[in-house]
C-alpha positions as CSV (number, residue, x, y, z in Angstrom):
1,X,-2.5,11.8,-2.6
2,X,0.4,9.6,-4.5
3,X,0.7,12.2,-7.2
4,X,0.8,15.1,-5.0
5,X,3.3,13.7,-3.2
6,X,5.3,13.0,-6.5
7,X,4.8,16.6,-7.7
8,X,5.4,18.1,-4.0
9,X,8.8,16.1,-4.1
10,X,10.0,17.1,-7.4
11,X,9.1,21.1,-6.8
12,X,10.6,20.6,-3.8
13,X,14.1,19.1,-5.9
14,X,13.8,21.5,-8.5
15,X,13.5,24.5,-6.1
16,X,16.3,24.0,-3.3
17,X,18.5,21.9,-5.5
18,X,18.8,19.3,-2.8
19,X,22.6,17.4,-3.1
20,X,22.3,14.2,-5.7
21,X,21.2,14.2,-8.8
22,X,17.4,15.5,-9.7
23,X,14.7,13.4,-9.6
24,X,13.4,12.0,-12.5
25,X,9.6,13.0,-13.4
26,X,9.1,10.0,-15.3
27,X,10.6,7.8,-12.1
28,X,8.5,9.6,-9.8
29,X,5.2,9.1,-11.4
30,X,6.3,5.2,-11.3
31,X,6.6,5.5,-7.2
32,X,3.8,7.4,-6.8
33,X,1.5,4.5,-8.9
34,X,3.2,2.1,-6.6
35,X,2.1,4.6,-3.2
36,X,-1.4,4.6,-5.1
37,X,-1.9,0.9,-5.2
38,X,-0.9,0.6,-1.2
39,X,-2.9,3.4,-0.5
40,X,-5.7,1.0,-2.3
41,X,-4.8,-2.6,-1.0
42,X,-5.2,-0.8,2.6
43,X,-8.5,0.9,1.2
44,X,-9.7,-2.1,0.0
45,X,-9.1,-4.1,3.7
46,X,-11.2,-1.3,4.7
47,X,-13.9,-1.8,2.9
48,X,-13.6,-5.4,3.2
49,X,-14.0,-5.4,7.0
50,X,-16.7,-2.8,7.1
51,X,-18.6,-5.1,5.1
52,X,-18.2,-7.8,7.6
53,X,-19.0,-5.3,10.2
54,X,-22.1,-3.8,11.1
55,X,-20.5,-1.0,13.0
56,X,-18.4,1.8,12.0
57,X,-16.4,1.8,14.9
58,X,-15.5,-1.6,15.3
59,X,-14.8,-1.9,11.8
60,X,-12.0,1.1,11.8
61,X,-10.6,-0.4,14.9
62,X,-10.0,-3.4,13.2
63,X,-8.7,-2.1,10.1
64,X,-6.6,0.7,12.1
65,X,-5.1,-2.8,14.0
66,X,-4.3,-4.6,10.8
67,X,-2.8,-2.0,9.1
68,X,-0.7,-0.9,12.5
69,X,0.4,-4.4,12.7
70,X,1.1,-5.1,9.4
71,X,3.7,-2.0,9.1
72,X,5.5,-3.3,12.8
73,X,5.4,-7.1,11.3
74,X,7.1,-5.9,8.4
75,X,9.7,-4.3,9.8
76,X,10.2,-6.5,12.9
77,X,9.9,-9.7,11.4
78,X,12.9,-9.2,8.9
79,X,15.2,-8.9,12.1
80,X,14.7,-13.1,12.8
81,X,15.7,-15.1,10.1
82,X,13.0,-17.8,11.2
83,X,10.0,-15.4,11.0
84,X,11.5,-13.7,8.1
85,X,9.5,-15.3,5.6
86,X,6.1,-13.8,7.6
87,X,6.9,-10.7,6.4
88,X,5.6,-11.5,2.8
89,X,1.8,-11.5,4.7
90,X,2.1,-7.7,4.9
91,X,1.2,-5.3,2.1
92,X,4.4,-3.1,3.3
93,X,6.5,-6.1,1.7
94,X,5.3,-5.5,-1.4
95,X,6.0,-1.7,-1.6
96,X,9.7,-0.4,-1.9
97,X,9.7,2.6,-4.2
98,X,13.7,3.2,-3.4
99,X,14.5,1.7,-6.6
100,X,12.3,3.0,-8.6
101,X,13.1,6.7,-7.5
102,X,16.8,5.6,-7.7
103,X,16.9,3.8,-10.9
104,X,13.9,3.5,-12.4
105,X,13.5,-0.2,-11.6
106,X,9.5,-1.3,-10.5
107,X,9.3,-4.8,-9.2
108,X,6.0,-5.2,-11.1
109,X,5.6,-8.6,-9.1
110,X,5.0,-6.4,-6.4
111,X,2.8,-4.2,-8.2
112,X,0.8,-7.0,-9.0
113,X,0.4,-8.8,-6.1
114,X,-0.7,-5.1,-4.6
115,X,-3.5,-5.0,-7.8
116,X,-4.4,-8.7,-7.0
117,X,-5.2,-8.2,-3.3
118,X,-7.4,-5.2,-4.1
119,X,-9.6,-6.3,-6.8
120,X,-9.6,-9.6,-4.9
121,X,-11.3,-7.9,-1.6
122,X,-13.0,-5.6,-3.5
123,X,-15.2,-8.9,-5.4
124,X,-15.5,-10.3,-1.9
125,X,-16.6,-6.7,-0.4
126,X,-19.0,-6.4,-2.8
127,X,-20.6,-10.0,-2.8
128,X,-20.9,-9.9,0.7
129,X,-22.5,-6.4,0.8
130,X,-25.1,-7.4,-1.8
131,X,-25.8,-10.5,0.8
132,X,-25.6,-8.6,4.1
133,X,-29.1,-7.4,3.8
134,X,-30.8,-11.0,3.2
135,X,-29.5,-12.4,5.9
């Protein structure tokens, strides 16, 4: 879905010639790894709560919740300088591909913590699934 997205953007570029300088191939390919690992850290709380859950529904409302909340958090808590540090809980911190379509630049901090998170909940997922049937 990233990559499409990076190709759909650049034929899009290349075709109407939109005002600014082209996009980079190379830089685009960067953002869409970076839209693949949030697509995963959000796939991987999904799997995570399902395995937690024993029903589907309950387990896509909760995940539909988090995620929801997550994006508002991360752009509402930046506005109060108190809570501003809060925002750091959400995976949306983490993911500004501006810079890298821009200039090339990828925060691989970001990247990383994005990686971490997902193989993280995906060892958890996958203990807990192999114990949900002996309990």
């Amino acid at each position: 879905m990233a990559l499409a997205y990076a190709i759909g953007a650049l034929a899009g570029d290349r075709t109407f010639d939109a005002p600014g300088a082209p996009l980079h191939p190379s830089r685009m390919l960067l953002a869409a790894l970076e839209s693949a690992l949030l697509l995963l850290a959000i796939g991987t709380l999904a799997v995570l709560v399902s395995a937690y859950s024993s029903e589907r529904g309950r387990a896509l409302s909760w995940v539909l919740g988090i995620t929801i909340g997550m994006y508002a958090a991360n752009f509402l808590l930046v506005l109060w300088e108190p809570t501003r540090d809060l925002a750091r809980l959400t995976f949306f911190w983490y993911f500004s591909p501006g810079a890298t379509i821009q200039r090339g630049d990828v925060d691989w901090g970001d990247v990383a913590v994005l990686a971490g998170w997902s193989v993280a909940a995906s060892a958890v997922a996958i203990w807990h699934f192999q114990r949900r049937d002996l309990v």
